[in-house]
TIZAMI-783216 format. One record per residue (C-alpha): x, z, y; residue in three letters; chain. Coordinates in Angstrom, 2 decimals, padded with zeros to 5 digits, always signed. Last residue first. Layout:
# residues N
ZAKOL        X        Z        Y  residu  chaine
ZAKOL        X        Z        Y     ALA       A
...
***
This chain:
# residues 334
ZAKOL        X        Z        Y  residu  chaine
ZAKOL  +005.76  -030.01  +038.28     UNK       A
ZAKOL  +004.99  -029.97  +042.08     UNK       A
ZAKOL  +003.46  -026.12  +042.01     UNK       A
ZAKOL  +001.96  -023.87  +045.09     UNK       A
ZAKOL  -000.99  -026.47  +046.20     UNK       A
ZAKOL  -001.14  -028.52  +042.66     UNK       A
ZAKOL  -002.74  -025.65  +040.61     UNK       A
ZAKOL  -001.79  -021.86  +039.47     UNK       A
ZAKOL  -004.64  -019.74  +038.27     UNK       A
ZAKOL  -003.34  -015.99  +038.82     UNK       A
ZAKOL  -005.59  -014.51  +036.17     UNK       A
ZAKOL  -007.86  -011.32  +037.21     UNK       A
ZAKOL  -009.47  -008.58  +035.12     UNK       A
ZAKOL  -011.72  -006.12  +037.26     UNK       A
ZAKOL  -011.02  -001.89  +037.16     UNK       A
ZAKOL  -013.73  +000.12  +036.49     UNK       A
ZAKOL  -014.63  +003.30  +037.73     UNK       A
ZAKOL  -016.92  +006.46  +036.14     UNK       A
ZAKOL  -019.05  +009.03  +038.16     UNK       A
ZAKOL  -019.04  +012.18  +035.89     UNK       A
ZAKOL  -022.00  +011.61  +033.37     UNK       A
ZAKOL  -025.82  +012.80  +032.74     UNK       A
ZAKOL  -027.07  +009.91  +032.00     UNK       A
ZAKOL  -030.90  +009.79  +033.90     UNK       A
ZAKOL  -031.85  +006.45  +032.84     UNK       A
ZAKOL  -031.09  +005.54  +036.58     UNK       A
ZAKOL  -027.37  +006.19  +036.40     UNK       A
ZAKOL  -027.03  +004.53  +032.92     UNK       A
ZAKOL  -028.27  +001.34  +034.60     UNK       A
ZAKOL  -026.23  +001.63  +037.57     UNK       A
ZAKOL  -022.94  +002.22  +035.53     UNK       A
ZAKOL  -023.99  -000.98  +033.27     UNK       A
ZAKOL  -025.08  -002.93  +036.73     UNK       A
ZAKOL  -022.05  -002.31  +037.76     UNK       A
ZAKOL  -020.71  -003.28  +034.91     UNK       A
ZAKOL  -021.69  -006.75  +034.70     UNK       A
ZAKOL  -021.27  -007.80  +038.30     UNK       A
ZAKOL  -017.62  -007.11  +038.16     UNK       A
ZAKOL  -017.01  -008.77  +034.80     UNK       A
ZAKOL  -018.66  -011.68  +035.49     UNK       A
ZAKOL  -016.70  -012.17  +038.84     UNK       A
ZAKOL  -013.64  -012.05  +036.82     UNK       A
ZAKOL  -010.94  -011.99  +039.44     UNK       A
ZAKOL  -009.07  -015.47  +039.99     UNK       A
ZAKOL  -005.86  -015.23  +041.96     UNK       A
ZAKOL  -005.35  -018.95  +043.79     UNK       A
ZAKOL  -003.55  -021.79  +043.59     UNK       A
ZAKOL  -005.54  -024.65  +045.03     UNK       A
ZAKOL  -006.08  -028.26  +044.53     UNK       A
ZAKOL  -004.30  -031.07  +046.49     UNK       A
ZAKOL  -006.03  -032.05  +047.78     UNK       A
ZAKOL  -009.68  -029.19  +047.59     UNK       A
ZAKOL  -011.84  -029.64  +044.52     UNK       A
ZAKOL  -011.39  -026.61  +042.68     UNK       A
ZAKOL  -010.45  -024.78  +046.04     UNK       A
ZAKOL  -014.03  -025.48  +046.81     UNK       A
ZAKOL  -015.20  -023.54  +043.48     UNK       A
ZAKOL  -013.99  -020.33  +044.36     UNK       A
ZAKOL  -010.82  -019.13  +043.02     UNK       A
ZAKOL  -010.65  -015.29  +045.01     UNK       A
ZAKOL  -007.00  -015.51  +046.33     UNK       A
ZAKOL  -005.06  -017.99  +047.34     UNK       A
ZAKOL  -001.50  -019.45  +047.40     UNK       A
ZAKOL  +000.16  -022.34  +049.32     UNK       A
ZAKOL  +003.23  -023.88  +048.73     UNK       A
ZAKOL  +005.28  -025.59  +052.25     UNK       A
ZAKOL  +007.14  -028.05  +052.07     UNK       A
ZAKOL  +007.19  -029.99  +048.66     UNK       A
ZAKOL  +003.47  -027.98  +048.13     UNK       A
ZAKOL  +002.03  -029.25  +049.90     UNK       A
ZAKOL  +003.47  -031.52  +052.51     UNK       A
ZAKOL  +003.26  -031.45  +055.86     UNK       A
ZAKOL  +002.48  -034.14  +058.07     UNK       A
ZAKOL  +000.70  -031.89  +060.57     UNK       A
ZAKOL  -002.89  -032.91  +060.17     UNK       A
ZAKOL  -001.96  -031.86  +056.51     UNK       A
ZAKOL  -000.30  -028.91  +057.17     UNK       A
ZAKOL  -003.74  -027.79  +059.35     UNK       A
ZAKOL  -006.37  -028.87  +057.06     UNK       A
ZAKOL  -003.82  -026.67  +054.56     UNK       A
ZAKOL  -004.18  -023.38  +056.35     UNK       A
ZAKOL  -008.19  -023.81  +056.79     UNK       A
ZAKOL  -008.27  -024.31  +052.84     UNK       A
ZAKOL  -006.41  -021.12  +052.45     UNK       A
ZAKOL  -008.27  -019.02  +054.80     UNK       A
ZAKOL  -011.34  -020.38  +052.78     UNK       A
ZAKOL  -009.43  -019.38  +049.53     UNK       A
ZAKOL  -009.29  -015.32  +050.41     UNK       A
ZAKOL  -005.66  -013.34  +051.73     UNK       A
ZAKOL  -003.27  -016.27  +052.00     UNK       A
ZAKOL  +000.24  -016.18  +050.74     UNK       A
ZAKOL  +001.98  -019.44  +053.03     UNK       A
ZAKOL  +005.32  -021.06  +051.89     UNK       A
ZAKOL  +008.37  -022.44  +053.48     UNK       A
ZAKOL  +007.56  -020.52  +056.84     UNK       A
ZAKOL  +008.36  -022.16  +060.07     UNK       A
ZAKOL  +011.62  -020.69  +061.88     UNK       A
ZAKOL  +011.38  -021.70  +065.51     UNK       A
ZAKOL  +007.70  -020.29  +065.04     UNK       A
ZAKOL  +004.60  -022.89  +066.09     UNK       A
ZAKOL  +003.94  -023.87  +062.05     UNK       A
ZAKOL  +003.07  -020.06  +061.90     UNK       A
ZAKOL  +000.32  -020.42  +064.75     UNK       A
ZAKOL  -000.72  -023.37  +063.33     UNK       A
ZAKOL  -001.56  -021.29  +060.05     UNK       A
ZAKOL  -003.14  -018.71  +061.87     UNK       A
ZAKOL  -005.19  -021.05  +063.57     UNK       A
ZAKOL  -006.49  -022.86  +060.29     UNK       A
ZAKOL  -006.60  -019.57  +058.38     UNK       A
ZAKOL  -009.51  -018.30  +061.01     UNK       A
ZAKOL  -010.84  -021.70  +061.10     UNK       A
ZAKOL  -011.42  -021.08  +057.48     UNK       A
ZAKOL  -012.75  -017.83  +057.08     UNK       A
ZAKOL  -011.57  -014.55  +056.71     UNK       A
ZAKOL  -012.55  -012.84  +059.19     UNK       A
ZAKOL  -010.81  -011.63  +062.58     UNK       A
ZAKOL  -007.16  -013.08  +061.41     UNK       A
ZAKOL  -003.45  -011.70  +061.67     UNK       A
ZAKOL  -000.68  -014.44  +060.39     UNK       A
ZAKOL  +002.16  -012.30  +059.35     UNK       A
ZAKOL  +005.08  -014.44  +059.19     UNK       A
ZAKOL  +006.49  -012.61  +062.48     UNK       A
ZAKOL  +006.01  -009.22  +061.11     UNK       A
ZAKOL  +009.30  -010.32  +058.74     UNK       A
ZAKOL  +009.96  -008.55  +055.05     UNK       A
ZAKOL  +013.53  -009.57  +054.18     UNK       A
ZAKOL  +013.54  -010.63  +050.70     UNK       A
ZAKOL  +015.80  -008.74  +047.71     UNK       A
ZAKOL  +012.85  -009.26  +045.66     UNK       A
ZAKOL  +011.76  -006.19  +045.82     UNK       A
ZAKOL  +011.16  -006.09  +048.83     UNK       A
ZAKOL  +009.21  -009.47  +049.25     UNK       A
ZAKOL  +006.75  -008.19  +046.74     UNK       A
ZAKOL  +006.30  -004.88  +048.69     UNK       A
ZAKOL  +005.13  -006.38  +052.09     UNK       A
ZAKOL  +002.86  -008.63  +050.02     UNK       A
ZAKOL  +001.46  -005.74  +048.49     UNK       A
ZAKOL  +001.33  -004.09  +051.39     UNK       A
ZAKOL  -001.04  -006.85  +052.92     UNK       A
ZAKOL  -002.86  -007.17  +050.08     UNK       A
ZAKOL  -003.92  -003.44  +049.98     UNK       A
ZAKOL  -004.43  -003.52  +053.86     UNK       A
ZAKOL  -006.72  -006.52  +054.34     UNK       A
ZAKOL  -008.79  -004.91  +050.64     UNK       A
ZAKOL  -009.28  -001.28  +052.52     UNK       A
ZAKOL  -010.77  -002.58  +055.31     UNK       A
ZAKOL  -007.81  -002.85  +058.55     UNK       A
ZAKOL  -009.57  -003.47  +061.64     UNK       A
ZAKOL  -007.05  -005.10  +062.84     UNK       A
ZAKOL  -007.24  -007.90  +059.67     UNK       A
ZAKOL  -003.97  -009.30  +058.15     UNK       A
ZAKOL  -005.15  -012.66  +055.92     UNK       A
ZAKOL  -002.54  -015.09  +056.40     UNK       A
ZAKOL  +000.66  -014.41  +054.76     UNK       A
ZAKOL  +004.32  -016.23  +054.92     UNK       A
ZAKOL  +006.75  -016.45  +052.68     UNK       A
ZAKOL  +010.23  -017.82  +054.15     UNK       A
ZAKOL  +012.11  -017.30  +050.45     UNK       A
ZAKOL  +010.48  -019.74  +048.29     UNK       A
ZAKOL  +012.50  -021.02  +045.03     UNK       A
ZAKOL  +009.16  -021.38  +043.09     UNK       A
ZAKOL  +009.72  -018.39  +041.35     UNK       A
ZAKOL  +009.06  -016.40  +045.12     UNK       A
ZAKOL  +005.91  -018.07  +045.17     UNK       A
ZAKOL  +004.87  -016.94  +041.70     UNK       A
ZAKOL  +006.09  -013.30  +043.41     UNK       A
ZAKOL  +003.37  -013.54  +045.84     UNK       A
ZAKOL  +000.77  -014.02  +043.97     UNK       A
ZAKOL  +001.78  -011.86  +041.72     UNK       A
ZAKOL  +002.04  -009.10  +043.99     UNK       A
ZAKOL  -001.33  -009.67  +045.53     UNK       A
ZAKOL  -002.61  -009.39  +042.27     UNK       A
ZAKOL  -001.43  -006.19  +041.54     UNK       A
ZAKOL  -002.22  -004.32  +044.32     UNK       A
ZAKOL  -005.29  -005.98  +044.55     UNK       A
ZAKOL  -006.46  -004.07  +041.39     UNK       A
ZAKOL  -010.13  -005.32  +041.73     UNK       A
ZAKOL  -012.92  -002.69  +041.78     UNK       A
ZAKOL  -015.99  -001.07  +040.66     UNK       A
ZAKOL  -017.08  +001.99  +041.15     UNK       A
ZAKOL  -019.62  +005.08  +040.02     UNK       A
ZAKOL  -019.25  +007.86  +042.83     UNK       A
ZAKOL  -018.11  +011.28  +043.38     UNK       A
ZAKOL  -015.01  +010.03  +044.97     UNK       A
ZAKOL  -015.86  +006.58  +046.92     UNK       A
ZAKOL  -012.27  +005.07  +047.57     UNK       A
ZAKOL  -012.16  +002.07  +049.51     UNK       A
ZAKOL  -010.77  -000.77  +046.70     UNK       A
ZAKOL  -014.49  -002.49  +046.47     UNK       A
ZAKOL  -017.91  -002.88  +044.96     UNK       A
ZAKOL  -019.91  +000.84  +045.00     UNK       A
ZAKOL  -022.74  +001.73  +042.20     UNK       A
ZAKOL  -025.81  +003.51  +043.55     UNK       A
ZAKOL  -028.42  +005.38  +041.78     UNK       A
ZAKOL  -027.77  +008.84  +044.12     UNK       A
ZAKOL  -026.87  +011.75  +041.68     UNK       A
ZAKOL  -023.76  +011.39  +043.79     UNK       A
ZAKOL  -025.43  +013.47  +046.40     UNK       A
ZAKOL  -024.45  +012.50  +049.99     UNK       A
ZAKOL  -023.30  +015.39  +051.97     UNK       A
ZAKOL  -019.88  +013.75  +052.65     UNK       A
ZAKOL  -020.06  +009.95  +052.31     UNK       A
ZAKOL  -019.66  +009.07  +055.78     UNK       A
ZAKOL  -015.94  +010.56  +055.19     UNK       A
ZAKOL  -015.54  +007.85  +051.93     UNK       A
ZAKOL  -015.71  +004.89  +054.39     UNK       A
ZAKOL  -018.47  +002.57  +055.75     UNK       A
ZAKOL  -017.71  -000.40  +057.66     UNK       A
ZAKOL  -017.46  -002.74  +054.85     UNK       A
ZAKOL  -019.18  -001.80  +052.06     UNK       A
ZAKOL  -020.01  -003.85  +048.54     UNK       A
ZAKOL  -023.13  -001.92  +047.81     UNK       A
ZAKOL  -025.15  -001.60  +044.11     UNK       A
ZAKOL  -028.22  -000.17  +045.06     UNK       A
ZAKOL  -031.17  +001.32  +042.61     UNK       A
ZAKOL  -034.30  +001.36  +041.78     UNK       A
ZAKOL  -035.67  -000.91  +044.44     UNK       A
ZAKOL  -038.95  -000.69  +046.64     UNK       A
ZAKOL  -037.60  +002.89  +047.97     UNK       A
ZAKOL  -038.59  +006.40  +046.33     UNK       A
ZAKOL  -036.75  +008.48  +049.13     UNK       A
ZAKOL  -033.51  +009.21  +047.34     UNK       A
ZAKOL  -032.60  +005.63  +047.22     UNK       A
ZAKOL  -032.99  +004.91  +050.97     UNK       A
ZAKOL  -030.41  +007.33  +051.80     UNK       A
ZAKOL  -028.20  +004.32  +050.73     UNK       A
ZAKOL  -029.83  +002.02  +052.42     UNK       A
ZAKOL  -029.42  +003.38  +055.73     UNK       A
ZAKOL  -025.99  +004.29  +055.43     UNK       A
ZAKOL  -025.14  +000.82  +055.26     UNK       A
ZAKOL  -027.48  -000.29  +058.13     UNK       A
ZAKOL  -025.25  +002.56  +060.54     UNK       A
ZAKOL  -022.26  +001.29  +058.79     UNK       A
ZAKOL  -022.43  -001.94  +059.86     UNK       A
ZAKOL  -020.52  -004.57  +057.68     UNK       A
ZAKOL  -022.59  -007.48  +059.13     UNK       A
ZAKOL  -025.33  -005.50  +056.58     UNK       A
ZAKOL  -026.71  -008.19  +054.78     UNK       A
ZAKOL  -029.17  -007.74  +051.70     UNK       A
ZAKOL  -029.56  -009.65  +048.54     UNK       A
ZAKOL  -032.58  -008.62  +045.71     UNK       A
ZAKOL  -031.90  -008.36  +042.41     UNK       A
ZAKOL  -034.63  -008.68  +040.19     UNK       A
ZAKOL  -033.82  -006.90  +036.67     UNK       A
ZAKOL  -034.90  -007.08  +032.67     UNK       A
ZAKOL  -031.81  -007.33  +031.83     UNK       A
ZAKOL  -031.49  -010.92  +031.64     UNK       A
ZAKOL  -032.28  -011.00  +035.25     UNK       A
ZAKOL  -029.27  -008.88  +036.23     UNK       A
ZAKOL  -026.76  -011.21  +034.50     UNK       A
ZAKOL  -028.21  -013.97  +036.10     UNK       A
ZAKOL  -028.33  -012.40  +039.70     UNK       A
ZAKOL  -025.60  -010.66  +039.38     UNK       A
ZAKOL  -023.45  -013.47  +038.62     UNK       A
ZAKOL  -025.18  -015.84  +041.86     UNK       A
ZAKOL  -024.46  -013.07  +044.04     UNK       A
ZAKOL  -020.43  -013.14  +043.50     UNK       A
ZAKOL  -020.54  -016.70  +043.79     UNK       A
ZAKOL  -022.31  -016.38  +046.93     UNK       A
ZAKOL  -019.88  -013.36  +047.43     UNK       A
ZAKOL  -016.75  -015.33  +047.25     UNK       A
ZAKOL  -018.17  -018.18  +049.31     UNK       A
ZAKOL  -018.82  -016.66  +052.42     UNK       A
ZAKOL  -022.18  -017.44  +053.82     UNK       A
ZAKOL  -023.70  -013.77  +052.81     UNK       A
ZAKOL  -022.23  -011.18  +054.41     UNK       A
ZAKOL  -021.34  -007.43  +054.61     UNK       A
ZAKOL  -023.14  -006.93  +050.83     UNK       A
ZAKOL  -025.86  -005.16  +049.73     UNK       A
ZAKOL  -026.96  -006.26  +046.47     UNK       A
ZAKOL  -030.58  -004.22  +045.53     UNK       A
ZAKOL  -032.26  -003.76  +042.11     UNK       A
ZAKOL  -035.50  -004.32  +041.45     UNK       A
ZAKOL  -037.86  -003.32  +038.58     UNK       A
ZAKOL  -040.21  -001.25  +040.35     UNK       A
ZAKOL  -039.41  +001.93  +038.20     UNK       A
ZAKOL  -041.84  +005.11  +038.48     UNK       A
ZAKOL  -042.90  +003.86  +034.83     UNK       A
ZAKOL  -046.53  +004.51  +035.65     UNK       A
ZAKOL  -047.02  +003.34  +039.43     UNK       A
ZAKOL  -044.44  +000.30  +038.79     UNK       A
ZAKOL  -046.65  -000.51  +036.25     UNK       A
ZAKOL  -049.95  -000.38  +037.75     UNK       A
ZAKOL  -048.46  -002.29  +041.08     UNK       A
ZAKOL  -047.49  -005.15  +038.63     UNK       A
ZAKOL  -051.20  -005.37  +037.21     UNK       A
ZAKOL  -051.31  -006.70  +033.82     UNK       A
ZAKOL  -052.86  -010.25  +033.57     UNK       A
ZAKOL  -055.52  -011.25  +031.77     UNK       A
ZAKOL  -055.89  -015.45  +031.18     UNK       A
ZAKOL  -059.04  -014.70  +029.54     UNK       A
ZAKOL  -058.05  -016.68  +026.39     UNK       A
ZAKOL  -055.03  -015.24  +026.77     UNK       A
ZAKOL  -055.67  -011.84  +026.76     UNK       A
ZAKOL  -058.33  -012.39  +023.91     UNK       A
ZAKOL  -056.00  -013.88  +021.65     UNK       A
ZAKOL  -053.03  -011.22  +021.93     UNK       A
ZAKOL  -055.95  -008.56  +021.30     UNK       A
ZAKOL  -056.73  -010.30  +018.37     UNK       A
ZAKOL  -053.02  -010.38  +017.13     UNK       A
ZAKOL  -052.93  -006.94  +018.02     UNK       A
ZAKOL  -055.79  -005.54  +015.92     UNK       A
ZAKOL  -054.28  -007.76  +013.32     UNK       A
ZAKOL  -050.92  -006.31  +013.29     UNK       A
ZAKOL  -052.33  -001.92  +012.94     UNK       A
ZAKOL  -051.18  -000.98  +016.83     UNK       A
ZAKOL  -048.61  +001.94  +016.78     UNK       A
ZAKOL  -045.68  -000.79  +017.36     UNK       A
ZAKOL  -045.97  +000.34  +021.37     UNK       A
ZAKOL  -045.13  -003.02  +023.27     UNK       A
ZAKOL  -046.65  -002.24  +026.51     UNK       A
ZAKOL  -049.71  -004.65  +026.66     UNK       A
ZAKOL  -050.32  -003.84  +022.99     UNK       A
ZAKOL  -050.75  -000.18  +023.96     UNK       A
ZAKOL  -052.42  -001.26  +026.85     UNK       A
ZAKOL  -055.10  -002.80  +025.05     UNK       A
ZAKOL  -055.56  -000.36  +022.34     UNK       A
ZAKOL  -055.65  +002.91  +025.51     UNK       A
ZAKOL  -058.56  +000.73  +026.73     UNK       A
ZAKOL  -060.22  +001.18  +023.09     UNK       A
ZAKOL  -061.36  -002.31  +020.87     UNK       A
ZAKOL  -064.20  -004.58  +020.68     UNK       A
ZAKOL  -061.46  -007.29  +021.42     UNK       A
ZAKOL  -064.02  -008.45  +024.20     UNK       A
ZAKOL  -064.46  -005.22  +025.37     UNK       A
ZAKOL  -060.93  -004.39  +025.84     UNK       A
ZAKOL  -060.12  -007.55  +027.84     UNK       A
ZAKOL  -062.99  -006.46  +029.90     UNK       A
ZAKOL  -061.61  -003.37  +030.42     UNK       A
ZAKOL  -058.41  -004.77  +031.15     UNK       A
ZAKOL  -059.33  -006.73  +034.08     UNK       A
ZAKOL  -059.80  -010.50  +034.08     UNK       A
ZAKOL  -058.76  -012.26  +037.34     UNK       A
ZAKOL  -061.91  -013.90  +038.97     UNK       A
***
């Protein structure tokens, strides 16, 4: 039988509200009444109930990452730094899937207003743009991953304007002037069309002539999606001398292809990334690729959530992610 606190009381010969302020940490307990309260929940192996405390503090403790899918490598990585950082903060962070539907993503958010298992959401959307978000208090504890604009809301994003353009233009140093990119979605999210222009403005200003031909248009970004773009590309009368690719696993699919082609990289054709997950660590040769702090991201989103559920009474507040441009052996022969 699991001890309850009454008995752990009576065996301290002290008050229920002696036990549970020990249980909760309050410093209004004389040392030696709590050291023999410490002894007696342990010796009876007493247990606080979870349900008790969730019931008090109105907090269960859990915090949810909703993200459009799981298997990709970016957000496993991704997921993996929120759950650490979250855990030392007293957090569980659970992991849902919405397949980028904005019906499911909608869902959870008007979940948070209705006393929901989790405290709070932290979303990285796919399908859902700032017009579904019209009605919705910001009050809301939820933090938003991604370039889409969320007005009224706390945010976190990577500048892929920027990065995008240095990617690019360390191609362009290298001496390339057929640049191709892989990554172009139809249904456009926000991050497709950022990189996309970017690359489009790169080449501009450069003095390069911007050609749809060398635009390599996927449906995900995954790496039979970069391997068929990237034949695709090899098929043109005028090959490209150098591929920009939107995520790594595009990346890794465009180089199975050059190298069941006999072509080398990066004498032939240099190949740049963009998220530096661990396969491209390991990939021959090894990839370039535009590395955005994955630490950072996770960290302060759960630093705006956290000040959103104590109640801080702020203006929604952004963040903008570090990123390096890691250069390796696919976009560099020296």
């Amino acid at each position: 039988m699991v001890a309850t606190r009454r008995e752990v009381a009576k065996a301290a010969n002290v008050s229920l509200r002696t036990v549970s302020n020990v249980v909760n940490g309050f410093e209004s307990v004389a040392p030696k009444t709590r050291e023999r309260v410490l002894q007696v929940i342990a010796e009876l192996d007493y247990r606080p109930s979870e349900i008790a405390r969730i019931l008090k503090s109105g907090r269960s403790g859990i915090v949810s990452l909703v993200l459009p899918e799981l298997d990709t490598p970016y957000f496993a990585e991704l997921t993996r730094a929120f759950v650490e950082l979250g855990a030392a903060r007293g957090y569980t962070v659970v992991i849902d899937q919405t397949d980028g539907d904005v019906t499911r993503e909608l869902e959870l958010i008007s979940q948070t207003d209705r006393g929901a298992l989790f405290d709070g959401l932290i979303v990285s959307p796919l399908g859902l743009h700032a017009e579904h978000l019209v009605g919705i208090s910001p009050e809301r504890p939820v933090v938003f991953l991604g370039e889409d604009s969320h007005t009224g809301f706390d945010q976190v994003m990577i500048d892929n304007l920027a990065a995008s353009k240095d990617a690019v233009g360390h191609l362009i140093a290298q001496g390339r002037t057929r640049i191709a990119a892989i990554g172009a979605e139809a249904k456009r999210p926000a991050s497709s069309t950022i990189r996309l222009a970017a690359y489009q403005q790169a080449l501009e200003d450069a003095g390069l002539v911007f050609d749809p031909d060398l635009v390599g248009y996927v449906s995900a970004f995954r790496r039979r999606d970069g391997a068929a773009a990237m034949s695709a590309l090899l098929d043109l009368a005028k090959p490209p001398d150098a591929v920009f690719c939107f995520a790594d696993p595009l990346a890794l699919g465009a180089m199975r292809v050059l190298h069941e082609r006999d072509i080398r990289i990066p004498h032939d054709v240099a190949v740049v990334g963009f998220d530096d997950i661990e396969d491209g660590h390991y990939s021959t040769p090894n990839l370039t690729s535009i590395s955005p702090d994955k630490t950072f991201i996770a960290s302060k989103a759960l630093d705006l959530l956290t000040a959103r559920l104590d109640g801080t009474n702020l203006p929604p507040d952004s963040y903008l992610a570090p990123y390096k441009l890691i250069v390796r052996e696919s976009s560099s022969s020296s």
